[in-house]
N, C-alpha and C positions, 0 to 999 in steps of 0.2 A: 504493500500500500504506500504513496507517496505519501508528502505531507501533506499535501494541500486537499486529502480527504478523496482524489479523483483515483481509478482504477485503470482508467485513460484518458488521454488526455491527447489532444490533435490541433495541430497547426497546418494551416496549408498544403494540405497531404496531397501532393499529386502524383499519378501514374500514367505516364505516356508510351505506346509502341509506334515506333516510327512518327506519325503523324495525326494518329489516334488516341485522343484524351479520353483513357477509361476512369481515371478517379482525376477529378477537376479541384483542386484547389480546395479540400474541405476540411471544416474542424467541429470538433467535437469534445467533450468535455463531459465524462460519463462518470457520477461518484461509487464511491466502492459500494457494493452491495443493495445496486440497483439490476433493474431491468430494464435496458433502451434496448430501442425497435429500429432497426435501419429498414423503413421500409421503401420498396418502390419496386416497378416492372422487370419484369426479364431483359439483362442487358443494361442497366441499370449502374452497374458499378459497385452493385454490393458485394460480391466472391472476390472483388479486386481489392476494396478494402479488407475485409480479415485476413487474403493472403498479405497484405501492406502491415500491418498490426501483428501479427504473428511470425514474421522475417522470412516469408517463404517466396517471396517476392521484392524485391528491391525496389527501393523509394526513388521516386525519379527527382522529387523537390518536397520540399515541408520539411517537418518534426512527427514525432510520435513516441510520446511513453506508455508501458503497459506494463500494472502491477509496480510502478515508478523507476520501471530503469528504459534507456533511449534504446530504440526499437533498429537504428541504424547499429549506435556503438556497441550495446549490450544484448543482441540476438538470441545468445546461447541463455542467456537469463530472463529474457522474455520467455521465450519458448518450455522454458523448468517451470515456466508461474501459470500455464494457459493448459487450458483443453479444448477440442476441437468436437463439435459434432456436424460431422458431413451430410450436405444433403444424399449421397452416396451411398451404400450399405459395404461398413468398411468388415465386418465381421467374416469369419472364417465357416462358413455351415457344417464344416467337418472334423471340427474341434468341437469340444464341450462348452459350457459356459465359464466352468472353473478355467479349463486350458487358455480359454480365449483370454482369459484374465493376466492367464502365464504370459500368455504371449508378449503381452501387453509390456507385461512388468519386465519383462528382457530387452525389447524394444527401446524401453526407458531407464535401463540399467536400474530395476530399481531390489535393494535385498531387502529390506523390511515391509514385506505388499501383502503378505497372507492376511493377515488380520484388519489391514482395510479393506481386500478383497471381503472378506466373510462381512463384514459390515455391511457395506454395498448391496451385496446379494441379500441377506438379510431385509435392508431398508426398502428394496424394487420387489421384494417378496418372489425371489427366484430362490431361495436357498434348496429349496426342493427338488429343481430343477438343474442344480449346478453339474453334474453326470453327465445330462443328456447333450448332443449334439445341439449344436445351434441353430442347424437345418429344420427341427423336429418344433423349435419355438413359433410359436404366434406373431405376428407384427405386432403388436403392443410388446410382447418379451421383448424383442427383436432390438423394439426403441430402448427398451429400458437398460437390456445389455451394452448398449452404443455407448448409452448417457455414464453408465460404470464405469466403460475401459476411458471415456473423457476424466473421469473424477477418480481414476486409482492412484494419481498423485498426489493429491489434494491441492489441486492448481487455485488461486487465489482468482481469476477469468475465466469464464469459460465461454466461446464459439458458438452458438449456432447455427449454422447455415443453414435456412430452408427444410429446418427438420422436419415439418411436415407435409412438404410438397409429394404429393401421390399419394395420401395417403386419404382414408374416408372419415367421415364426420366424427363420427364414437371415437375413433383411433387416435381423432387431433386432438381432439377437446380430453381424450384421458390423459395424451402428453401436455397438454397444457394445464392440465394438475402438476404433471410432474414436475415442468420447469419453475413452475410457483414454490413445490414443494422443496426442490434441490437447491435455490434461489435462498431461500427460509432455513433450510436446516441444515445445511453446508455452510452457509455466509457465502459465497461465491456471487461475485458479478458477475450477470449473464448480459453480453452480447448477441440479439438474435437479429437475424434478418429473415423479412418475410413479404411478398406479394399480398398475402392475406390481409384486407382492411381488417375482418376480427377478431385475427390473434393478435394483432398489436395492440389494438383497442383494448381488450381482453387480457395482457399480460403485463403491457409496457406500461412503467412509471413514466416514461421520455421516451419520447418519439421523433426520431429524424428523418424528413421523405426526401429519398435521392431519386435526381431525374437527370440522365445523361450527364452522368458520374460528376453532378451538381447535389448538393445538399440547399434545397431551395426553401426549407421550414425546419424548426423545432422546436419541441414544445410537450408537452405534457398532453394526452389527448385530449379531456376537456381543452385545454386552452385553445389550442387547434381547430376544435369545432367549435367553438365559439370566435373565432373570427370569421364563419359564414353563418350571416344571419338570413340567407336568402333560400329556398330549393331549386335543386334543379328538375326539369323534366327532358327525359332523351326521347327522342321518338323516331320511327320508321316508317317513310310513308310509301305506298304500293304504286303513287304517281310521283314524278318528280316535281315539286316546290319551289319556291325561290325564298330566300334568305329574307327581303324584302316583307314577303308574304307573311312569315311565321314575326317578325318584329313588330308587325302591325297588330296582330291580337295585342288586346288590352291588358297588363298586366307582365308585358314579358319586358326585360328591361336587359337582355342581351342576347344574341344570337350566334351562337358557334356551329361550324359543321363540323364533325367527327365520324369521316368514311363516308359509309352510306345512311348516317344518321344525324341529328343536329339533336344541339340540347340548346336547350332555353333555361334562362336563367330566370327565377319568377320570387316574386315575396311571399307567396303564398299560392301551394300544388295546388289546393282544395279549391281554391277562388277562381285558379286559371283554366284549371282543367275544361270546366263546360264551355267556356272559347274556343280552346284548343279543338275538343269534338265540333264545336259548330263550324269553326271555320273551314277545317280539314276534313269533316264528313267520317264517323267513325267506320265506315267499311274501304275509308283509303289509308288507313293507320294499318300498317300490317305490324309494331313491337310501339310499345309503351312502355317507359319505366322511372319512376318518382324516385330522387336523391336527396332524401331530407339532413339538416346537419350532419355529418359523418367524417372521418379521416377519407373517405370516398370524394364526398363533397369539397375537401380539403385542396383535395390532389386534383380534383377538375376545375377548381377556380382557380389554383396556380396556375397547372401546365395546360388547362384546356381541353387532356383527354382523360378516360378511365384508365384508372392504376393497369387494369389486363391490355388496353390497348397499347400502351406505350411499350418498346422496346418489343411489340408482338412480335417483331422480322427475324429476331432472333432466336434461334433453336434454343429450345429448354433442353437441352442434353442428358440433364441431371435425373427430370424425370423420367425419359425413358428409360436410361439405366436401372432406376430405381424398377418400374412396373416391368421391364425385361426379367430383373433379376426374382420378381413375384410370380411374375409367367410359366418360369423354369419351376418353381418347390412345388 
């Protein structure tokens, strides 16, 4: 832990290849034994930051401390203080849960691990399961083995990346117990990054939205949705419109297109809506959809598009690996 109470701490972090700004000049200032939410699109900038923060990538310009030593000069001691959970499935299916553990703890040269291991297992409530193959586990095990072999150092940060990307509703929201819960009863500051407006919403004390490797807000999620006092409504029509058309209903006080759709910025969905149907005729609406205050609403009064639209061009790689690697068990 530094002095000054932070767990990281960032100054002008940039990352460039060749002529390509994937992390843009950003900073951040994350206290110990918080949870911040690097949220934002695919393509985004956020796998560039943790590998930037974690030394597994070289800083092109800026500062960076993590767990308080400098992320340029002191790497090998960053890297002793952190854990990592990959969007990735980094696990061994043909090892046990205890071996995986082994493995783990050789990897990290570490000789005093048994008894945090049994802790660990113990805590994710696998101790029963510690024998069997990790092939044989549940994706909830699966996560909870991940989140283990990240915490059998007892690293002071720990990574997120996208830990729940592919994964379904029950699955997310039980790991989002858990990172509350590991957060809480380790002391460990978690760094997560995530696409999903409501796991951030839902776990982050502080919340940072990146948009082409720009950190464009931060804030606390209340605070954040309370700097749109307005809704949006996106809509689809089965004719084409003009821009014109849609500013002139009564009530709409901006007009964006996004693709094949436009939102409207409005004071009130409730009031505008029956405009919107009269002018547009509801059998030429072919999608509707109302954005009341939200880190959603957030993110399209800044950059103008949906968190999923932006950086959409870019392959999610991460997931397929992930749902390839479910396909196969």
């Amino acid at each position: 832990m530094s002095a000054d109470g932070l767990a990281i701490s960032v100054h002008g972090l940039t990352k460039t290849y060749g002529r390509l700004v994937a992390v843009d000049h950003i900073d951040m200032s994350i206290p110990t034994g918080s949870i911040f939410g690097l949220l934002g699109p695919n393509g985004a900038g956020k796998t560039t930051t943790i590998k930037l923060l974690t030394g597994i990538t070289d800083i092109t310009d800026g500062s960076a401390t993590v767990a308080g030593f400098d992320v340029r000069r002191e790497p090998m001691s960053v890297k002793q203080r952190v854990g990592w959970v990959a969007a990735e499935v980094i696990l061994d299916d043909d090892l046990s849960g205890w071996e995986n553990l082994w493995l783990q703890a050789q990897l990290q040269r570490l000789s005093d691990w048994k008894g945090r291991a049994d802790q660990l297992l113990k805590y994710f409530e696998l101790s029963d399961r510690r024998k069997d193959k990790v092939g044989t586990y549940s994706t909830g095990m699966r996560k909870k083995m991940e989140i283990a072999l990240a915490l059998l150092h007892e690293p002071e940060v720990i990574f997120m990346d996208e830990p729940t990307i592919g994964l379904d509703a029950n699955v997310r929201r039980m790991l989002w117990d858990l990172i509350t819960g590991v957060n809480r009863s380790f002391g460990v500051t978690v760094l997560l990054t995530s696409h999903y407006i409501e796991e951030a919403d839902a776990l982050c004390d502080r919340v940072a939205i990146i948009d082409q490797g720009r950190i464009v807000v931060t804030g606390s999620p209340s605070e954040l949705k309370s700097r749109v006092k307005e809704d949006f409504i996106e809509l689809e029509t089965s004719e084409s419109v003009t821009q014109e058309k849609l500013a002139a209903i009564p009530g709409v006080s901006e007009v964006r297109s996004q693709g094949r759709a436009w939102v409207l910025r409005v004071a009130s969905a409730e009031e505008v809506l029956p405009a919107v149907f009269h002018a547009l005729k509801t059998d030429g609406i072919r999608r509707i959809n109302v954005e009341k205050p939200s880190l959603e609403s957030v993110f399209i009064d800044i950059t103008g598009k949906r968190i999923d639209q932006g950086g959409s061009d870019v392959p999610d790689y991460r997931k397929f690996y992930a749902n390839l690697r479910r396909a196969q068990r």
